[in-house]
Structures are given as structure tokens and as C-alpha cells.
N, C-alpha and C positions, 0 to 999 in steps of 0.2 A: 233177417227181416221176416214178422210173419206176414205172411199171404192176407190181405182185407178181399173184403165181400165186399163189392159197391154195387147201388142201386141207379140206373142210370133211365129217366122218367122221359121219354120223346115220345113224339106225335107225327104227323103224317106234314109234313114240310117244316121239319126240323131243318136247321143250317149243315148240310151237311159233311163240313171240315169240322163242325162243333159237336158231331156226332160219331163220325168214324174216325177220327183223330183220335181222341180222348178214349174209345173203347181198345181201340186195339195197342197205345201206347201206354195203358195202364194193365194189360192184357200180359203184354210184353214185360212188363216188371214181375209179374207174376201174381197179379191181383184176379179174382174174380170178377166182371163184371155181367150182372143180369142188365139188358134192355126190356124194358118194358110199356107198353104203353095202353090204355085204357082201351077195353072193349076189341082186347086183340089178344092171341096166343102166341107162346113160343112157334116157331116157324114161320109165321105169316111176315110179312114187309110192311114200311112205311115208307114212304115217300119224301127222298131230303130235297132240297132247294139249297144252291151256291150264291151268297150272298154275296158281290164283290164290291169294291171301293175305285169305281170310274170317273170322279170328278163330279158325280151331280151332286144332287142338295141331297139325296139317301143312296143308297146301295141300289145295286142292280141284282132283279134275281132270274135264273136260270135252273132247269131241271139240272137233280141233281139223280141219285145213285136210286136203287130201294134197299134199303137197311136190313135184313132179316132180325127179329126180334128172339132172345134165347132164354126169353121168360116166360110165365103166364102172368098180368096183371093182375088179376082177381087171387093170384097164392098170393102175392108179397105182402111180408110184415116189416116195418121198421126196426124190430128189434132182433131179425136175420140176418141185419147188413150193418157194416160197421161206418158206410156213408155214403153220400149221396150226391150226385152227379146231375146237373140241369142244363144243357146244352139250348143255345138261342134259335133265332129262326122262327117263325112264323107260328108253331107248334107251342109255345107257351100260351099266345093270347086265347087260344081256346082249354089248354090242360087249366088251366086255371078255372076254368068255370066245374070242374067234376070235383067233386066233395070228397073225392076221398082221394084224389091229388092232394089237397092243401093238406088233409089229414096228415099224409105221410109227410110234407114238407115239415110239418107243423112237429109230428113226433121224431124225426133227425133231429131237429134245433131244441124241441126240449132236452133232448138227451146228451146236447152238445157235442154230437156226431157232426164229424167232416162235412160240410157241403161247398161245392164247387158249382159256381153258377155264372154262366157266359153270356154276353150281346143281349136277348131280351129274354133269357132265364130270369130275371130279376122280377120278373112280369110273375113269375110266381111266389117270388118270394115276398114281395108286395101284397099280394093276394092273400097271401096264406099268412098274413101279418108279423112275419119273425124279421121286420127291418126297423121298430119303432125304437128310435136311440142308439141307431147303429149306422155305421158308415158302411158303403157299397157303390163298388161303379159297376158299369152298364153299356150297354149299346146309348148314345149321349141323349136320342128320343125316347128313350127310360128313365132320363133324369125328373121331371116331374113325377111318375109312380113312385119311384121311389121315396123324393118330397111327399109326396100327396099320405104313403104308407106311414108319416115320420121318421124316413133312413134321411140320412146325408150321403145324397148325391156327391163322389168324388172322380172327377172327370183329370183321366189321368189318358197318359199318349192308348196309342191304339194298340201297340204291342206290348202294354205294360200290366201290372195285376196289381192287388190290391187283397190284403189278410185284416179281419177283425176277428179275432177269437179263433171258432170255429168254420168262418166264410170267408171263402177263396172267388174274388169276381174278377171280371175283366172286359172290357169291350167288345169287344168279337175276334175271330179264329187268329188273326196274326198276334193275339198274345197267347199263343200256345205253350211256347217255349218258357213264358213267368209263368203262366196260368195253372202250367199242369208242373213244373218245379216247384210253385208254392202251395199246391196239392199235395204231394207226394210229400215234403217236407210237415204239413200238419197230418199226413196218414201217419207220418213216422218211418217213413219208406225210406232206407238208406239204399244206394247203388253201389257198389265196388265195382272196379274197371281193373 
């Protein structure tokens, strides 16, 4: 297997199982991963939020970790990384509004690089317009953006995933186990045991 470079876009109350999960068990296979996130350097932290499922009508949230970041935002180029990482949590509904977020969404998906997008990641892929005529699930209060983008909305159990192409999506963290196996499977990542 060769080693991939992935780009992995968080903000400051990312989900933070959708964020430390996904780095260090992609980390583990022997993948590169940059974190990065806008108007922050390698070194500095962000702020995750544990998003959990207690019976009410959303999730409940809870301080979570600080992330240390092992990028610089302002280096990354889309065409240094072989794909791209979007983890849920709170942190999309604002990366979405910097312009040169979408940019970068926007150039993985023309190049038909990996992208993996979890819970309210979707919130970017919506934005950043690469969901029109395309199927994608979500956090289930993402189902409209998605509509709204032109994706089809596919509301699938909570620890289950979901592949069209190039995009690997899923509800939120307890589909980790489809999520990041049908990741790994479109990287091309074989495991031997």
C-alpha cells in the first residue's frame, strides 16, 4: 500500500470523536494526515465538542479535547494531498462561510479525490456546491441542505455509511467503523493482518 496524504479541514468545536478518531486511525494505517484549519497554525489547538445521542429531539453537547493542529492553513494546496477529510460538529456551519474552504472542497471533487464527510460535514459540501445530482447522508438536520444543494438526501441507520463515486458520508461518529472502512477502501488502502 502507498502511504496517501490527506487533508483534514476542522474548526474550533469540531465533534470531537469525528475529529480524533479519523486522524489517528488513518495515522495508524500509515497515511499522512495534515489538520488544518483557517486563521490557525501548525501547533496551535482547536476546540472539539462530544456530541452524544441521549434520547432528546438532537444530541447533546459537552466540552470535548483541544486538537493540536500539524498544518499551516494558508500552505495547503489541493493538489498536495491525495484527499480529503471533513469531520462534523459545529465547525462546519461556520468553515463554510471562508472562501477559500469551499475552494479547496471544490478542487478534491473536481479532481475526483477521496472525500470523506461525517454528521454536519455535509454543511460543507453543500456550500461548496459538489452535492447537485448526487446522493449523500448526514447528520438527519442536514437533510434539507443537502435537498436545498440538489444532493439526495439518504438517511441511512446511524452507524452505517454511504459511497457515491468519490464521497464517503455517514451520520455521525458511531459510523466510524463503515465510515472510515469505506474510506480506506476508495483510498485504495489494503490492511494485511
Amino acid at each position: 500500500m502507498a502511504a496517501k496524504k490527506i487533508l483534514m479541514l476542522v474548526g474550533d468545536y469540531a465533534e470531537d470523536y469525528e475529529t480524533m478518531v479519523p486522524f489517528q486511525a488513518l495515522s495508524m494505517v500509515g497515511h499522512t494526515v495534515h489538520a488544518v484549519c483557517p486563521e490557525k497554525k501548525a501547533g496551535q489547538t482547536i476546540r472539539t465538542a462530544i456530541h452524544d445521542f441521549e434520547g432528546d429531539q438532537t444530541y447533546s453537547e459537552k466540552p470535548g479535547h483541544n486538537f493540536a493542529l500539524n498544518a499551516d492553513f494558508d500552505a495547503v494546496r489541493a493538489e498536495d494531498y491525495d484527499a480529503l477529510l471533513i469531520p462534523g460538529g459545529r465547525a462546519p456551519e461556520y468553515l463554510r462561510l471562508n472562501a477559500r474552504v469551499l475552494e479547496l472542497v471544490k478542487a478534491f471533487d473536481a479532481a475526483k479525490k477521496p472525500i470523506a464527510a461525517v454528521c454536519h460535514g455535509a454543511q460543507l459540501l453543500a456550500a461548496a456546491g459538489v452535492l447537485k445530482g448526487r446522493s449523500c447522508s448526514a447528520y438527519p438536520a442536514c437533510g434539507p441542505e443537502v435537498r436545498l444543494a440538489g444532493g439526495e438526501y439518504v438517511d441511512i441507520p446511524v452507524d452505517a455509511a454511504h459511497v457515491e463515486g468519490n464521497l464517503v458520508t455517514a451520520p455521525a461518529w458511531p459510523a466510524h467503523p463503515a465510515w472510515l472502512a469505506k474510506f480506506l477502501g476508495v483510498l485504495g488502502t489494503k490492511i494485511e493482518l
